[in-house]
N, C-alpha and C positions, 0 to 999 in steps of 0.2 A: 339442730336435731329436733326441738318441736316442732320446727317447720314442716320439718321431712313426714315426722309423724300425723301430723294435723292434715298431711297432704296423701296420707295412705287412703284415705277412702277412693282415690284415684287409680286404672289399674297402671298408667304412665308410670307412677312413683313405684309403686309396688315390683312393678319389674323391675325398675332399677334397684331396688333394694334386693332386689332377688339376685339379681347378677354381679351385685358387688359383694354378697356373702359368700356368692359360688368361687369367685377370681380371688378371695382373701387366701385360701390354702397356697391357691399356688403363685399368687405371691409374695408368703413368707417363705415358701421354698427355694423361689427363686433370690434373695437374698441371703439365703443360708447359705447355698450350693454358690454362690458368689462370694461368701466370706472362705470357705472351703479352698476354691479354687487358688483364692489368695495365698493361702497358708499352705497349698501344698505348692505351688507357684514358688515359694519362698526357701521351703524346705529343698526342694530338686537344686534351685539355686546354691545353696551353702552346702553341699554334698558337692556338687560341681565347682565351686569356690575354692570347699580345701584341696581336691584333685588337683586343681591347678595351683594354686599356694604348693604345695607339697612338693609338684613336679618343678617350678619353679626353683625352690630350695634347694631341690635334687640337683639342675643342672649348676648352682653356683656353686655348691659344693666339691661336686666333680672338678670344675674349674681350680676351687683351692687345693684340693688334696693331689690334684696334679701338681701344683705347686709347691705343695709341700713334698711331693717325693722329691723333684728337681733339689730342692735348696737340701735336705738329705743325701741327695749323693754329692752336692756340690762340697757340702761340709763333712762329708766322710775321704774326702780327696786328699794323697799324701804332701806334704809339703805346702798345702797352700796359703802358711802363712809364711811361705819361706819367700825366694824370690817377686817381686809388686809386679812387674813387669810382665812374670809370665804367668802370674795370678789373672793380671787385665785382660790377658792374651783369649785366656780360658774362655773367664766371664764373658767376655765380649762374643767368643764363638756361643756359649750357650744358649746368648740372648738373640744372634744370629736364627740359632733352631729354635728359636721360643718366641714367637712376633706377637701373644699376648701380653709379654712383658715391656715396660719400659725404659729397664734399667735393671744391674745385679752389681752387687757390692759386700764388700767385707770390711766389720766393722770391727775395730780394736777395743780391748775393756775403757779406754779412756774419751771413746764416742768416736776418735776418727775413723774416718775414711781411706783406710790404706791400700784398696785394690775397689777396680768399677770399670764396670762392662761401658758404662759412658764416661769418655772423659770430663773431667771438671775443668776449669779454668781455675781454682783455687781450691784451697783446703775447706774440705765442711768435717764438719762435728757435728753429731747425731747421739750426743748423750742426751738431750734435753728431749727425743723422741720417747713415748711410751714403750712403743711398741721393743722398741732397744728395752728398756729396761725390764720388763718382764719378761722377754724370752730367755736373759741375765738369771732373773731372780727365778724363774720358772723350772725352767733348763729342761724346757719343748717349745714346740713348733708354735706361733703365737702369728694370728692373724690380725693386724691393726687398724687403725678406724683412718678415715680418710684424712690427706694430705695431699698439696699441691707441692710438687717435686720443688725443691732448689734448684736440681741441678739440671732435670731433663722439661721443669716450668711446664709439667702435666697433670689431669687428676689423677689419684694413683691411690692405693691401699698396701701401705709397706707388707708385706710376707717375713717372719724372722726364723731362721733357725739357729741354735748354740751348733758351736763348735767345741767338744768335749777333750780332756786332755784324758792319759790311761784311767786321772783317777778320778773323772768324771766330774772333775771343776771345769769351767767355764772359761775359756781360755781367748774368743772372738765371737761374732755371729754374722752370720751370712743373711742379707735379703733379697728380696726381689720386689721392685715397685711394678706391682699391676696394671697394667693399665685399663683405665674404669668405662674405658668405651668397648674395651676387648670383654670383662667383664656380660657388658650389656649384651653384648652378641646372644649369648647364651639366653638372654630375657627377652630379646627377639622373638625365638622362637615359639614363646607361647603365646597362641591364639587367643583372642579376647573378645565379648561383646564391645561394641560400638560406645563412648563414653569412660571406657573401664581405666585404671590405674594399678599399676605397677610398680611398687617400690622396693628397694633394701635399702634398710639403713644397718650403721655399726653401733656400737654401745654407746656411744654418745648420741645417736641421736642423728648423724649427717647421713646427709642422703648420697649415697654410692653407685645406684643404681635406678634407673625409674623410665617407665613407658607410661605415653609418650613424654618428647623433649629432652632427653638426659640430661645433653649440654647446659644446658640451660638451670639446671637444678642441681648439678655435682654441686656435694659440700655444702648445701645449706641447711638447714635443723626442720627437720618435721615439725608440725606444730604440737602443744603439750599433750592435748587430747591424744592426737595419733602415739605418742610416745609412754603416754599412760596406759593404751591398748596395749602397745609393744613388751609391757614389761609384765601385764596380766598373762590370763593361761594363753595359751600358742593357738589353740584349736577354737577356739571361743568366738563365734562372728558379733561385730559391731558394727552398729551402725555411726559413720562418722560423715562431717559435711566438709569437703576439699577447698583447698585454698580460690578456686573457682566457681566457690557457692555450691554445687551439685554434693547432695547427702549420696554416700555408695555404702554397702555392703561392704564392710571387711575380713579376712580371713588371713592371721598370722601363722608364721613358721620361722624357724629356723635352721640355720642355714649350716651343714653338718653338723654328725652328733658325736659324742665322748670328748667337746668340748675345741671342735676344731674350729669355729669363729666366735666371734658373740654377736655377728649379723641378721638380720631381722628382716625376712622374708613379708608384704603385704601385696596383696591384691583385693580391689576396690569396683565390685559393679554398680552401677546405680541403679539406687532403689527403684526408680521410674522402670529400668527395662526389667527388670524382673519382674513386676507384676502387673506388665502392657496388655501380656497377651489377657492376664485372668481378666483386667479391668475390660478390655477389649469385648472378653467373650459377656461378662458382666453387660456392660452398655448395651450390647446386642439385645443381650435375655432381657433388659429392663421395657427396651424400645418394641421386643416381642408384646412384652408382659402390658405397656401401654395403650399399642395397637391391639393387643385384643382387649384389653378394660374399653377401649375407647369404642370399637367397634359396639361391643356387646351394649354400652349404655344407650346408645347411637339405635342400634336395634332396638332394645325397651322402650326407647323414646318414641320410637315411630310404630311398632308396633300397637301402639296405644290408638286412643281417640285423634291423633294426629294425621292417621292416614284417611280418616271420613273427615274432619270438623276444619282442619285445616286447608287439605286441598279442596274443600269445598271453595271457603274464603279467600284462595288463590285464584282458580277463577272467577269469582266475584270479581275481584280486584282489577284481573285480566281486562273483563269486560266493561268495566268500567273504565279504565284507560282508552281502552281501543274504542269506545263512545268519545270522549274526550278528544282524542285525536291522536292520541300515541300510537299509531299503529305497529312499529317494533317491538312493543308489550306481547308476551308468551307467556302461559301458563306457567311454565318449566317445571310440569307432572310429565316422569316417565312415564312412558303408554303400557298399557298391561292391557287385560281381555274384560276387566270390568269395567263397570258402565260409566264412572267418574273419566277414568284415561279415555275412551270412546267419543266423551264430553269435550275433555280437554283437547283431544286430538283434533276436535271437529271446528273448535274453534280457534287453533290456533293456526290450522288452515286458513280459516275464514281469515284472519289478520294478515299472513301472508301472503293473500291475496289479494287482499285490500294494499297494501306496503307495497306490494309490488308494480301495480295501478300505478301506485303515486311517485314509485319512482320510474317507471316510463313517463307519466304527466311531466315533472320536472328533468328527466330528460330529455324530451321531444322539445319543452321550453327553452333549456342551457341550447341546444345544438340549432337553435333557430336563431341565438340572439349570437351563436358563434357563427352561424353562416353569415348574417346582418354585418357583423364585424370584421371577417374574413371579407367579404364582400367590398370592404368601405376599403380596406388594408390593400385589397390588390387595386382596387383603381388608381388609391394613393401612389403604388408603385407604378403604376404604370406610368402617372403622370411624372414622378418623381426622375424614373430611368429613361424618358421620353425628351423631358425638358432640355436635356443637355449637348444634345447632338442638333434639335431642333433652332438650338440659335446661332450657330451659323448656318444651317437650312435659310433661315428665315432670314438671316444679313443678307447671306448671296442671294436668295429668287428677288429682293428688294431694289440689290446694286443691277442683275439681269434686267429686271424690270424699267431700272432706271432709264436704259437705251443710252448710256453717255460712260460707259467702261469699255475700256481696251482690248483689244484684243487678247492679249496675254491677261487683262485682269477677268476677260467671259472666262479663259481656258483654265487660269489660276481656280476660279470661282466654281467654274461648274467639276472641277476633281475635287473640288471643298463638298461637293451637296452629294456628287456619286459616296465618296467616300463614308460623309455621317446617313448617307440612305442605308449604302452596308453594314456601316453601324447597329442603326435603329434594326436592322433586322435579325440579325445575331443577337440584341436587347429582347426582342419581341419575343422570338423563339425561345428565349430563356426564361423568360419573365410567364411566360404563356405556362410551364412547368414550375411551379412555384417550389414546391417539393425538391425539385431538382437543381433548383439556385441553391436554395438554404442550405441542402446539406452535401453542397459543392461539389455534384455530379456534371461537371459542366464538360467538356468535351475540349481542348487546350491543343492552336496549332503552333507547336513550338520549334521555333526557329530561331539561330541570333538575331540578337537585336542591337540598335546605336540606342543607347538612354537619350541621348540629346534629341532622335530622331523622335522616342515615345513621350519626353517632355514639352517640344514643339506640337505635338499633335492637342496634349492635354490641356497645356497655356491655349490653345487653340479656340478650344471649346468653354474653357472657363474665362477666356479673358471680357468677355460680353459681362459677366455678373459683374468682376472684379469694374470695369469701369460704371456700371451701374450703380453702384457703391461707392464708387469714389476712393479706391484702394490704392495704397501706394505697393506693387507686386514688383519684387526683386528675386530675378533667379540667378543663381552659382552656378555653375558649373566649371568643371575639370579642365585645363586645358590639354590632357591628353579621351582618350575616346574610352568608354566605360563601355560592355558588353556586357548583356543577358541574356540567357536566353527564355522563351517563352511565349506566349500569344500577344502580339502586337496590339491587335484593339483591346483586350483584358486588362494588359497593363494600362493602356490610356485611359479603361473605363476607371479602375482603379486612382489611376493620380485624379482625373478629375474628378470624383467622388469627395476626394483629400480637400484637392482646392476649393471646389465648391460648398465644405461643410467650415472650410476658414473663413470664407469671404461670408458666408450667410452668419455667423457667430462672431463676426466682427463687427463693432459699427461703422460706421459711413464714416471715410477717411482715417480707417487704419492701416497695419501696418501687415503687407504677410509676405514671407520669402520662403522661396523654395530652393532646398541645395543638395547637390548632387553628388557625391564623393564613393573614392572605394576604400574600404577599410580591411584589409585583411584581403583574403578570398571570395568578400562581400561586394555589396552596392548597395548603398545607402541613401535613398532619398527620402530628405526632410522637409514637413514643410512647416512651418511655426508662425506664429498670428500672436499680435496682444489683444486680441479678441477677449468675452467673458467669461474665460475658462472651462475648467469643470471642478466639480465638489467629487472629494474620494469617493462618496456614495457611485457618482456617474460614473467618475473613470472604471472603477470595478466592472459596469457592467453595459460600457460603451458602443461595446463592437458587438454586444447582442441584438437580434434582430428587433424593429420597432424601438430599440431604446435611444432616447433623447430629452434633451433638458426642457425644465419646467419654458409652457409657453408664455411670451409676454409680448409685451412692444418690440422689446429689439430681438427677440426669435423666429418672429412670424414667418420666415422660411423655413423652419426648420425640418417640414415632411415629416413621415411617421418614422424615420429613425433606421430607413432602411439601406441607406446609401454604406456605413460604415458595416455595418455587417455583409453586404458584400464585397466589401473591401477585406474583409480578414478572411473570407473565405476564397479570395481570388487569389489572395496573396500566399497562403498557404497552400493553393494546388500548384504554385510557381514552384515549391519547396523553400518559405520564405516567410518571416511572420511581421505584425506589426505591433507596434505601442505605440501608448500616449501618456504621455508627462502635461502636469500643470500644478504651478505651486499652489494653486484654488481659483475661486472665484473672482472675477475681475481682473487675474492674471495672464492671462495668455494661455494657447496652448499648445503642443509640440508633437506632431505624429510623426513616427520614423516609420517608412517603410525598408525593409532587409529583403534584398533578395541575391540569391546565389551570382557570383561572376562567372563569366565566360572568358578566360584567358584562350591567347592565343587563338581566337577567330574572326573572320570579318563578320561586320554585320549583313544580312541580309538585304538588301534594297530593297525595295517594295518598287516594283514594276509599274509605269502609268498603265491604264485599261487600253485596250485596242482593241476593236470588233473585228472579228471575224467578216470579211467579206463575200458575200453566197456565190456560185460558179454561175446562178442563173437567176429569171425573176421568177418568182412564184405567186401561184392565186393563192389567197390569203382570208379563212374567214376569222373574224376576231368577232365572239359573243361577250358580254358584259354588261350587266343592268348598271352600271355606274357609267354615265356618261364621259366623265371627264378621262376616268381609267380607257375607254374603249379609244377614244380620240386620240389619247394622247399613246399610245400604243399604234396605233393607224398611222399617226407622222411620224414616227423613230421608222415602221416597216416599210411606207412610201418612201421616206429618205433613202431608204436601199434599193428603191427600184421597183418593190413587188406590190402586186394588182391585190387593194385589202377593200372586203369587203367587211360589213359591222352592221350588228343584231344585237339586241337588248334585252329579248325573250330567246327562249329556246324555239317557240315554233314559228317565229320570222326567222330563225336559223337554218330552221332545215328549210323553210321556205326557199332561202339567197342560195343553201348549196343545192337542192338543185339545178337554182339555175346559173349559178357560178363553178358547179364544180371543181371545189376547194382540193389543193393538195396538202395545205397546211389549214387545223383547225385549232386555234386558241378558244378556250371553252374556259368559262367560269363556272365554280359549280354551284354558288346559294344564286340561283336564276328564281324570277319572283313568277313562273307557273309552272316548270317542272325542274328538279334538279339534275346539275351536268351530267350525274350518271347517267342517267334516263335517254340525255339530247346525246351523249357520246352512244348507248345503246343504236338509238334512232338513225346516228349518223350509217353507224357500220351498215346497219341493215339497205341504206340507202345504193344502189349502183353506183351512183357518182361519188359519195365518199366513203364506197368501203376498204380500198387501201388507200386512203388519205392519213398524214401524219396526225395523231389527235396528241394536242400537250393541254393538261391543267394548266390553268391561273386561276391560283385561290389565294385567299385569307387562311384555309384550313393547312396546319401543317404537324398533325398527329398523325402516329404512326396508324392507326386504324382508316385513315382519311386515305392513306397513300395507298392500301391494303386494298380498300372501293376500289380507287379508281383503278389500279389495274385488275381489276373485276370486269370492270367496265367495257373495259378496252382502250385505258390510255396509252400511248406510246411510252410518254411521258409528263413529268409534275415538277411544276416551277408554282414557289409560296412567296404571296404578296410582300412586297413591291418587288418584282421582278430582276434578275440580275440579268443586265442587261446585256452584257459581254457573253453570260454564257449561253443565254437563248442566240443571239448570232451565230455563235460558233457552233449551234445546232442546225440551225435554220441554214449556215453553211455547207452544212456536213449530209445534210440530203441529199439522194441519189436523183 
């Protein structure tokens, strides 16, 4: 408090002290009208308590005094201590029309049982009952406290009436056992808060009735507190806490009046829901009453020397950051129309301007060292998806070359080099589309397949590494015939992928088998190595693109990690997935590939190539700045017969057709003085070849490329290396 005062000469403090004398009124109000709310809260409730207590009481009483007329006429009936027999006959019809009862019976002065609506299996005596002996010693109607039948082994509350003689001695009594679930029925009916309790007990104290639970609580003793209420005034609310911990409200009654039970009417709400809401609307008014204390001091605060002396020092602080090098640094002054915000505004421009610089600067850097990178990634791949088709290329031009192979081993050989050329070129076309690998947009000619026939292909191409290595390679196979269907070179690119990341992660003179089986509706090929495993780290994230194990000595093949991620991506446009198992490091390791079975189909063959034959010979010009491309294109068209001329620029092209007048023109289009476009253009305009057939031979095989050329005026477009079956069957099919 000195403080406060010692700090008035300030006008900061001063307001606030102004605003907390203004907010004290109305917040002793609001705790007043919040003690109020409580106690009138409390009061509605115990008004609404005895209503239902009352009405409560109301209905069990009806219950009794029904009962009590019954056993009145039953004990007003002629002869009914006469004949047992057709005493039972009665009883038993009454209890028939009465199904809140359990039982009806006549008792004799000496406690038996001489007539009962239920039969017994033996004699009971019923002197030692209370209820027996004061409606005796009474001589009226006497309602009793709870009892678990003998005979009918229910809860129950005996009912007694005397049986009068003329002269008004006491001569039998009539009862009726209740039954105390029948009872309940009637305490069903009243509606209750959430939490609330519902009781009757009898003069002693047991409980005869109770919501909820009944079953569960017939005949056991209230506790002493509840039983010390029950014997204070009737209308009088208490507060008690139930065998469940929860304190309720209570509200006693009893249960008819001029003395027709001595039962004990309670009902119980808890304390908690009766004053939810006041506390409720309370919490509210306080969180009001805070938010505007808080607000108001909040305003006095800044009101003050705060709004010049502070946000001065903010942007001080600003601009010294943004000197510094922070340039994210912001004043953080709402702008307004005076000269401070104007201030603040101008330079917090000036930083975001600056920020923004610098993060283009270190963008333009990240995306340079990601092109560098990208850059290094695709040659990788290129070499990586290249390597593998190229080594038998490179066996068979070898054994060709040799000049000392067979005839069936030239014919074997050279379907080996056609075939991985088709290869490499379906790799090219994909790999060219990087994009379009990864997120396995690949294009799938799917047909049955023999597994044995895509396993031979893939041992094919990887068996060159596998003896480079000195691997001992064991394949399984089925001896019945296993079917897929799906793209033939896919799948082979796939296994060899498999085999070639075994044998490279294997060392020299291991162990790798590959096995073929069908499991199910499946096809299962496995291929497992005691190679150097993988660490749980790798397995988790194997078949991701680039990912692969630390390099070393014995890794140095291991590529950037691309081969396995187009493996899960091929395998999965099959409709087919793959894993890998390995116990760790230095252990071995186990790829399964799964792919769907083809029941009940033959496999497809794969046709040898066969060229189309031309009906005639044709003049032929063949352009190409690549010598050996032009040459060797020259001897495949010679072979057939046709008169090939060849040009290495575009304008010794148009030169030769002149004066060859070409009907076929093969055209390259990266020509080193003008491109094909341009020499296709040249051609049309020329007489001699303007209905000449013009076909591309490029390297280029985007869709925009193909778009040129027939701009241009190609007929048609064949992309490097040339399929050489279908250009015949072109060059055939000329008119």
């Amino acid at each position: 408090m000195a403080f406060l005062l010692f700090q008035l000469n300030s006008l900061r403090s001063r307001l606030v002290l102004l605003v907390m004398l203004a907010i004290a009124p109305i917040a002793i109000m609001t705790f007043i009208n919040g003690a109020r709310e409580r106690d009138h809260a409390i009061e509605v409730a115990e008004d609404n308590l005895l209503r239902l207590t009352n009405l409560a009481a109301a209905n069990e009483a009806q219950s009794i005094a029904s009962a009590r007329q019954i056993l009145r006429d039953v004990a007003s009936v002629p002869d009914l201590m006469g004949d047992d027999e057709d005493c039972n006959r009665l009883l038993a019809n009454i209890l028939r029309q009465n199904q809140d009862y359990a039982n009806l019976g006549l008792i004799q002065m000496n406690g038996d049982v001489t007539c009962n609506a239920t039969p017994s299996q033996g004699k009971v005596n019923l002197a030692d009952r209370s209820h027996f002996r004061r409606a005796v010693h009474l001589k009226r109607f006497v309602a009793g406290g709870y009892i678990f039948g003998r005979v009918i082994q229910k809860h129950t509350v005996n009912l007694t009436y005397p049986v009068m003689d003329d002269d008004q001695k006491v001569k039998a009594v009539v009862f009726a056992a209740m039954d105390l679930t029948k009872l309940d029925r009637f305490v069903a009916d009243i509606k209750l808060p959430p939490g609330s309790l519902l009781l009757t007990a009898d003069s002693e104290g047991k409980i005869i009735s109770r919501k909820p639970n009944p079953e569960q609580w017939f005949g056991k003793q209230v506790s002493e507190a509840m039983r010390l209420a029950m014997a204070a005034e009737p209308g009088k609310p208490v507060l008690l806490v139930g065998p469940d911990g929860i304190e309720r409200l209570h509200r006693f009654a009893r249960v008819g009046n001029n003395g027709l039970t001595d039962y004990t009417v309670t009902i119980g709400i808890p304390a908690d829901e009766i004053t939810a809401s006041a506390r409720h609307d309370q919490v509210l008014d306080l969180l009001a009453l805070g938010a505007t204390l808080g607000l108001a001091l909040l305003a006095a605060w800044f009101v003050g020397d705060v709004l010049v002396l502070r946000r001065v020092k903010r942007l001080a602080n600003t601009a010294n950051s943004i000197a510094s090098g922070t340039l994210e640094a912001r004043s953080g002054i709402v702008y307004g129309k005076e000269e401070i915000s104007e201030l603040a505004r101008a330079l917090d421009a000036m930083a975001a301007s600056l920020q923004e610089k610098e993060l283009q600067h270190l963008k333009a850097e990240s995306q340079l060292r990601e092109a560098d990178r990208r850059k290094d990634e695709f040659l990788a791949m290129l070499a990586h998806e290249l390597r593998n088709p190229l080594a038998p290329i490179s066996a068979g031009a070898q054994l060709l070359q040799s000049g000392h192979a067979s005839e069936a081993a030239v014919q074997r050989t050279a379907s080996i080099i056609v075939r991985q050329v088709h290869h490499m070129t379906r790799l090219v076309d994909d790999l060219l589309d990087v994009s379009r690998v990864t997120r396995g947009l690949v294009t799938l000619t799917r047909v049955p397949l023999d597994v044995a026939k895509i396993i031979a292909d893939a041992v094919e191409q990887a068996d060159p590494l596998m003896k480079a290595r000195q691997h001992r390679f064991d394949v399984v196979l089925p001896p019945s015939t296993l079917v897929v269907t799906g793209d033939h070179k896919r799948l082979v690119q796939v296994l060899v992928n498999v085999l070639n990341n075994a044998a490279k992660y294997t060392p020299s003179g291991g162990a790798i088998r590959l096995t073929a089986r069908a499991e199910g509706s499946n096809v299962k090929l496995i291929v497992s190595d005691n190679g150097i495993g993988m660490s749980p780290e790798l397995r988790s994230h194997v078949f991701e693109l680039f990912a692969q194990a630390d390099r070393n000595s014995d890794r140095s093949q291991g590529g950037l990690g691309l081969g396995l991620a187009l493996v899960k991506s091929l395998v999965e446009l099959h409709g087919g997935n793959v894993a890998v198992e390995s116990e760790g490091e230095q252990k071995g390791s186990t790829f399964t590939i799964t792919l769907p079975g083809t029941p009940r189909q033959q496999p497809t063959q794969e046709q040898p190539g066969h060229s189309a034959i031309a009906s005639r010979k044709l003049a032929v010009l063949v352009v190409d700045d690549n010598v050996d491309a032009a040459q060797t294109l020259q001897l495949l068209l010679e072979a057939g017969g046709h008169h090939v001329s060849v040009a290495h620029t575009a304008l010794q092209a148009l030169e030769l057709a002149q004066a060859t007048s070409p009907e076929l023109c093969l055209l390259d289009i990266g020509l080193p003085d003008i491109s094909g476009y341009d020499l296709a253009r040249g051609l049309r305009a020329l007489p001699h070849t303007a209905h000449a057939t013009l076909v591309a031979v490029t390297g280029y095989g985007r869709r925009e490329d193909r778009e040129q050329a027939d701009a241009a005026g190609f007929d048609h477009y064949f992309v490097k290396p040339v399929d050489v079956d279908a250009l015949l069957t072109l060059i055939a099919g000329l008119p």
